[in-house]
N, CA, C and O of each residue as an XYZ file, in Angstrom:
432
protein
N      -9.687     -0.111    -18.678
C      -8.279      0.265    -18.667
C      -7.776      0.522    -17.243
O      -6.599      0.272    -16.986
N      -8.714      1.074    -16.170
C      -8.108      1.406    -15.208
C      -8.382      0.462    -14.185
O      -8.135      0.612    -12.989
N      -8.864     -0.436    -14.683
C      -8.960     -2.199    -13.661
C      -7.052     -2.495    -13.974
O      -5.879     -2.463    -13.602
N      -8.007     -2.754    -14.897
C      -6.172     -3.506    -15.408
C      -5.193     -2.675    -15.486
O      -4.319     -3.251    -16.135
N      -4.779     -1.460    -15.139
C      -3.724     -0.541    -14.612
C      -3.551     -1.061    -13.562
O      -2.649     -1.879    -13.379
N      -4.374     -0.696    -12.668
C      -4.361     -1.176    -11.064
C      -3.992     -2.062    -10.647
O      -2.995     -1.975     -9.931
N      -4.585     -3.319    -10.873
C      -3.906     -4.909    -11.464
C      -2.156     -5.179    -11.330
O      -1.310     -5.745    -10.637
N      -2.321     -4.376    -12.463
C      -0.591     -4.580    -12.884
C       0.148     -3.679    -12.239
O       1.360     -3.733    -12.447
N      -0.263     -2.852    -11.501
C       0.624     -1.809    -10.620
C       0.352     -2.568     -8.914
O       0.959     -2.269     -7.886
N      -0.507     -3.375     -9.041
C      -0.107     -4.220     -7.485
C       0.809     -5.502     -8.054
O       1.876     -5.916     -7.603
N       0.176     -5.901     -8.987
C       1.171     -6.815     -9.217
C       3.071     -6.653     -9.453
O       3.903     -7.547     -9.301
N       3.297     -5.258     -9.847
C       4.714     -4.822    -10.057
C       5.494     -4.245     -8.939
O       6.650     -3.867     -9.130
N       4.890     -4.152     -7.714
C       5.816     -4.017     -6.735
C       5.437     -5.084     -5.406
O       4.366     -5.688     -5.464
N       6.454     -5.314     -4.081
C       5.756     -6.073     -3.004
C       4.709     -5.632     -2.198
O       3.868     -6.267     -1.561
N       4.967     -4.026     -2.377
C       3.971     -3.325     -1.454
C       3.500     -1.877     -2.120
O       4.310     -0.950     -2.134
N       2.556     -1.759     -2.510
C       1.626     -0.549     -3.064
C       1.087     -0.035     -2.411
O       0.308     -0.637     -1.672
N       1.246      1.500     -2.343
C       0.088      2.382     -1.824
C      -0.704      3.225     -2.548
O      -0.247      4.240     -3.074
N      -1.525      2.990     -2.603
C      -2.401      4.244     -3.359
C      -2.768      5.371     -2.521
O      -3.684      5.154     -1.728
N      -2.252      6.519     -2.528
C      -2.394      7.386     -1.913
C      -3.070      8.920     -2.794
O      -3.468      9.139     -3.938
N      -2.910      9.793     -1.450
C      -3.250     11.189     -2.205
C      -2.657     12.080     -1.602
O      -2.675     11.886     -0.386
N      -1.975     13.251     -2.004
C      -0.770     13.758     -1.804
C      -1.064     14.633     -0.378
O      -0.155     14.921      0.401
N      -2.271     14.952     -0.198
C      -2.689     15.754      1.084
C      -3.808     14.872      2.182
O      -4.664     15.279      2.968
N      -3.335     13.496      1.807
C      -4.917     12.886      3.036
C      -3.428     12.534      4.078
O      -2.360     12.008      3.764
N      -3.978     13.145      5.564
C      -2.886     12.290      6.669
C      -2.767     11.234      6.883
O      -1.722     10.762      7.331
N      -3.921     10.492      6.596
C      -3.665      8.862      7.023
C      -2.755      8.246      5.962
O      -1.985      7.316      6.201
N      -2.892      8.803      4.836
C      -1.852      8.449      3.607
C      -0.373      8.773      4.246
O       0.419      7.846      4.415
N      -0.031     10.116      4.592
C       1.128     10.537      5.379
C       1.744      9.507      6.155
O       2.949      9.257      6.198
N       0.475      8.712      6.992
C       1.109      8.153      8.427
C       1.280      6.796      7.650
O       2.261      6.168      8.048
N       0.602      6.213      6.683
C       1.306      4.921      6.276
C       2.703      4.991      5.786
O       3.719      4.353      6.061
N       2.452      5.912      5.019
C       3.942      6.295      4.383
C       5.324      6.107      5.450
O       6.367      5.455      5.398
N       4.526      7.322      6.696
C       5.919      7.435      7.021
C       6.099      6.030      8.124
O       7.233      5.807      8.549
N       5.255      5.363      8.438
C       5.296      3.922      8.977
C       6.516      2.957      8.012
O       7.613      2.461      8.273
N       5.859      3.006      7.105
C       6.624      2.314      5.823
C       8.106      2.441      5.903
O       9.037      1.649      6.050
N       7.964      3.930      5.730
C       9.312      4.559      6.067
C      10.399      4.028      6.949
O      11.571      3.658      6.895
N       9.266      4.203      7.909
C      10.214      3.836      9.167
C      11.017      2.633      9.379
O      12.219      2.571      9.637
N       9.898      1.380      9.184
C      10.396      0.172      8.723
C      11.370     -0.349      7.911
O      11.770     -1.513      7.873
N      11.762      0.698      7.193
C      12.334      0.398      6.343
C      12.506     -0.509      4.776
O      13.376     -0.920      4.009
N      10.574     -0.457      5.003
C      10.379     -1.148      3.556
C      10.347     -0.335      1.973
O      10.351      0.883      1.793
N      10.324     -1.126      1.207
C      10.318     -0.351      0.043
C       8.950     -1.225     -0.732
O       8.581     -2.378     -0.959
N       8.478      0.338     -0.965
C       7.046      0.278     -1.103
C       6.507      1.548     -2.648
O       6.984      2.666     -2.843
N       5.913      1.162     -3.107
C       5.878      2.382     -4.296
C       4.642      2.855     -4.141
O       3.689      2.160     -3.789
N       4.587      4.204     -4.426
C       3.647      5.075     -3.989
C       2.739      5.619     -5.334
O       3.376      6.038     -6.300
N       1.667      5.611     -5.371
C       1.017      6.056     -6.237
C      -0.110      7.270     -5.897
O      -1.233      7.082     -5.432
N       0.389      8.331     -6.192
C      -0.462      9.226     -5.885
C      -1.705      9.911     -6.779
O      -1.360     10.524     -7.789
N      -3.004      9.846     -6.487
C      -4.004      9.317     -6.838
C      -4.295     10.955     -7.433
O      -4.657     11.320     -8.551
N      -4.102     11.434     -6.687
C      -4.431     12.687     -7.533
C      -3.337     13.452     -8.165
O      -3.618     14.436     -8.850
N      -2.264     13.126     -8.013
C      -1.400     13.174     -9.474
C      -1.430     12.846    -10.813
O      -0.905     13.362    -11.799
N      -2.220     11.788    -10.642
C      -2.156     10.258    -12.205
C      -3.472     11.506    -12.747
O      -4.265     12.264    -12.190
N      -3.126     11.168    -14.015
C      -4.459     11.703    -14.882
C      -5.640     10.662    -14.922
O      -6.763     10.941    -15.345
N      -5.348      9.709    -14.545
C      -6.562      8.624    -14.549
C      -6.918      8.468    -12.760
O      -7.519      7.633    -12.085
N      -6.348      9.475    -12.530
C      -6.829      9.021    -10.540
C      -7.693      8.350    -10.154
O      -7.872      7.256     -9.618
N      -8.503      9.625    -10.699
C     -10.008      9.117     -9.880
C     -10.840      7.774    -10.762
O     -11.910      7.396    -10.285
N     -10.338      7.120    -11.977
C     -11.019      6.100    -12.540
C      -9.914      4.788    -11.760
O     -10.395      3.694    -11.465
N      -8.810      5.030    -11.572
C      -8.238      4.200    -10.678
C      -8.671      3.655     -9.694
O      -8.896      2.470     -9.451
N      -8.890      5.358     -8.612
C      -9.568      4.956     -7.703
C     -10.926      4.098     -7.647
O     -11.085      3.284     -6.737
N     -11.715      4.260     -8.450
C     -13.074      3.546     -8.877
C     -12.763      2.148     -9.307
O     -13.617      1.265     -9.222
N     -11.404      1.897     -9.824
C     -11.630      0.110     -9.764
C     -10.938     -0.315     -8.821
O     -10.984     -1.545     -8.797
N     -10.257      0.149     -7.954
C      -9.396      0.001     -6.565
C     -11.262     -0.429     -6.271
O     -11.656     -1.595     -6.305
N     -11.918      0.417     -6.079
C     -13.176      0.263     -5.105
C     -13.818     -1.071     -5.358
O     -14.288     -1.911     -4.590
N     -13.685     -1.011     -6.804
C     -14.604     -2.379     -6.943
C     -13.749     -3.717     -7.170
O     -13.943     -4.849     -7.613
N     -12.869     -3.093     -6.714
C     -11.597     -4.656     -6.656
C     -11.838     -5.418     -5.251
O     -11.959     -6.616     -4.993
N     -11.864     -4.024     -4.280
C     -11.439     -4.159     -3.075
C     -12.577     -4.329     -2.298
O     -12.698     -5.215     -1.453
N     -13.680     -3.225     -2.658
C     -14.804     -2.534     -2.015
C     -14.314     -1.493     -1.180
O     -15.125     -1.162     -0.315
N     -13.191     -0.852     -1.173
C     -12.885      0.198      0.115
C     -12.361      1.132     -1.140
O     -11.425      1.005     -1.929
N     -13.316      2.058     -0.978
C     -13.461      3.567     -1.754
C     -12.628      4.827     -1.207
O     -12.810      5.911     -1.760
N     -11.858      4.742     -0.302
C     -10.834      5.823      0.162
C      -9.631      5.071      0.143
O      -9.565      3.847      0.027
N      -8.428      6.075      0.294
C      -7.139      5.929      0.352
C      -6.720      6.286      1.984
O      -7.571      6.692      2.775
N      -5.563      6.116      2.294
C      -4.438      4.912      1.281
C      -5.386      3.542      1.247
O      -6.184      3.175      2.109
N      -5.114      3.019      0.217
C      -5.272      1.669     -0.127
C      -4.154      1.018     -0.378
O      -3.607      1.195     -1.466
N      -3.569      0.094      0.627
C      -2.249     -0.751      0.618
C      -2.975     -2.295      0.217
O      -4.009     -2.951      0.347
N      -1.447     -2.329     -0.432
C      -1.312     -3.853     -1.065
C       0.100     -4.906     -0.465
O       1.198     -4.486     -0.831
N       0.110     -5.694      0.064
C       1.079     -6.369      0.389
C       1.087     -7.550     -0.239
O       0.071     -8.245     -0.259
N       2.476     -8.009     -0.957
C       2.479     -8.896     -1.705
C       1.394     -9.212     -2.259
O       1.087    -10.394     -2.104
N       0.596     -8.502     -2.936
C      -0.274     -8.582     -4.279
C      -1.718     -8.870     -3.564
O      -2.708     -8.915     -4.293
N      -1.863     -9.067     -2.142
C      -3.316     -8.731     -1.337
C      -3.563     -7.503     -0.886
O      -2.748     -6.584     -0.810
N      -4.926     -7.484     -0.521
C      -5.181     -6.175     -0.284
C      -5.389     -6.061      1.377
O      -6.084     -6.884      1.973
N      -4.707     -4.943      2.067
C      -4.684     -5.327      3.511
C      -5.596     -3.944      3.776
O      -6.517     -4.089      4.579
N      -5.465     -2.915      3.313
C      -6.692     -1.960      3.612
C      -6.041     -0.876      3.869
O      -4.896     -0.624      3.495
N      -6.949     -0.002      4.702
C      -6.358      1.647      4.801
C      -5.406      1.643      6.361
O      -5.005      0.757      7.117
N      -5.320      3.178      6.330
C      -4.295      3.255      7.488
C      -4.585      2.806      8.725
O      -3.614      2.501      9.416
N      -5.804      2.667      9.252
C      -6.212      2.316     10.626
C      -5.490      0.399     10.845
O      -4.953     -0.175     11.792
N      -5.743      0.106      9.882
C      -5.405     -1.872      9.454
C      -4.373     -2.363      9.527
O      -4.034     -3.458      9.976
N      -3.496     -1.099      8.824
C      -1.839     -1.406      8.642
C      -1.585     -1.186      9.837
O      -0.846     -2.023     10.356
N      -2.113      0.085     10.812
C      -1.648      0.193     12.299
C      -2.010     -0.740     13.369
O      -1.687     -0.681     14.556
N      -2.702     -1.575     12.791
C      -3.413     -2.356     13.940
C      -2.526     -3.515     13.810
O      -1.916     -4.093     14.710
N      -2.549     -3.830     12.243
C      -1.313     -5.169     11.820
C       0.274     -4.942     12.547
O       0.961     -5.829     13.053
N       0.568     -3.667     12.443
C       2.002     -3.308     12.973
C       1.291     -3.774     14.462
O       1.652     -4.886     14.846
N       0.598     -3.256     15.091
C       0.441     -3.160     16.640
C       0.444     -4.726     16.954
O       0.810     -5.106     18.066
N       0.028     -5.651     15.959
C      -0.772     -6.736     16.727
C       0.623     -8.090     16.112
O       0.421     -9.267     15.815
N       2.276     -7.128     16.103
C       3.264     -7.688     15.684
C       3.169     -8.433     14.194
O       3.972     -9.285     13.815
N       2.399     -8.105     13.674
C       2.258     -9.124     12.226
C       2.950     -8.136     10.961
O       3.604     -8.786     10.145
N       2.883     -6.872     10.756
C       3.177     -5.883      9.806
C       4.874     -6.339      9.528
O       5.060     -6.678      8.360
N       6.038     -6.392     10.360
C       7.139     -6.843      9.615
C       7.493     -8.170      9.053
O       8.318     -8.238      8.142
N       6.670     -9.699      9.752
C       7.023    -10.602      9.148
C       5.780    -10.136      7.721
O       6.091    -10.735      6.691
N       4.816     -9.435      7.588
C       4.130     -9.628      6.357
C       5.152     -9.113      5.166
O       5.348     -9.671      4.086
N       5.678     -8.040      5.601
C       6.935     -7.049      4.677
C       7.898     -7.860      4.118
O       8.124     -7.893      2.909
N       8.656     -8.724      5.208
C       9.666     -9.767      4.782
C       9.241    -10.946      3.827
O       9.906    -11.353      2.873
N       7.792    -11.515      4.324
C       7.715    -12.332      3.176
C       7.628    -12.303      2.321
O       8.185    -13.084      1.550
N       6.473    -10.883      1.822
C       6.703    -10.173      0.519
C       8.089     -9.808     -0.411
O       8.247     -9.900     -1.628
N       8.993     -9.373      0.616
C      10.549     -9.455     -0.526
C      10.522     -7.607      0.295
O      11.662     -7.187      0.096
N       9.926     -6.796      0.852
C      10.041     -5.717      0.933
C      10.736     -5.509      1.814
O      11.347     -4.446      1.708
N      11.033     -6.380      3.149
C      11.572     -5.660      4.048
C      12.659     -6.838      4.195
O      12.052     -7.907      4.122
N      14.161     -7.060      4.390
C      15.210     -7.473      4.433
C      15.678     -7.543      5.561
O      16.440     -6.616      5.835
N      15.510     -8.341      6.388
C      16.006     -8.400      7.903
C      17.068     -8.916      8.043
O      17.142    -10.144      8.092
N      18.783     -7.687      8.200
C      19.977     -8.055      8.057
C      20.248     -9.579      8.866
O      19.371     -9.811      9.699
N      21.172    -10.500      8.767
C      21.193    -11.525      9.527
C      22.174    -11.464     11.182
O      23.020    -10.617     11.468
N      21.933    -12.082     11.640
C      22.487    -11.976     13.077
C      24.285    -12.107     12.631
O      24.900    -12.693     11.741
N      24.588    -11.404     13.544
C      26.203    -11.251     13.097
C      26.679    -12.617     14.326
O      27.855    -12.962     14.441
């Protein structure tokens, strides 16, 4: 049940985070996200009554057993150190846009 939760909760938005309401690196994707201005849905792992079996097929989906665990357009790009390196290494907003998450107004 909690494969196929997981599944269908990357599959239902462009960009997923699996998070936990007190880890910082969860914080700093977030507020990255934020910043960008993408829209991204948040799943907080120790909120859900099934968290921690979530978390356990996140692991064996992915192999990466901590959070955040981000999803962009329905791949798995990894935890916070990855997403910062992707932003750093200029790739993090065209990945957002192609996904449908991030909307880059057009040149006036």
């Amino acid at each position: 049940m909690a494969q196929q939760k997981a599944q269908e909760i990357i599959a239902s938005d462009p960009v997923v985070v699996f998070s936990k309401t007190y880890c910082p690196y969860c914080t700093r994707v977030k507020k990255l996200l934020t910043e960008l201005g993408a829209r991204f849905n948040v799943i907080e792992l120790d909120r859900e009554n099934d968290g921690s079996q979530v978390q356990a097929a996140l692991a064996g989906l992915t192999g990466q057993r901590t959070v955040p665990n981000v999803f962009i357009g329905g791949k798995h790009i990894g935890g916070c150190d990855t997403l910062t390196e992707i932003h750093r290494g200029g790739k993090l907003v065209p990945l957002l846009t192609e996904a449908g998450a991030l909307v880059i107004p057009a040149a006036a």
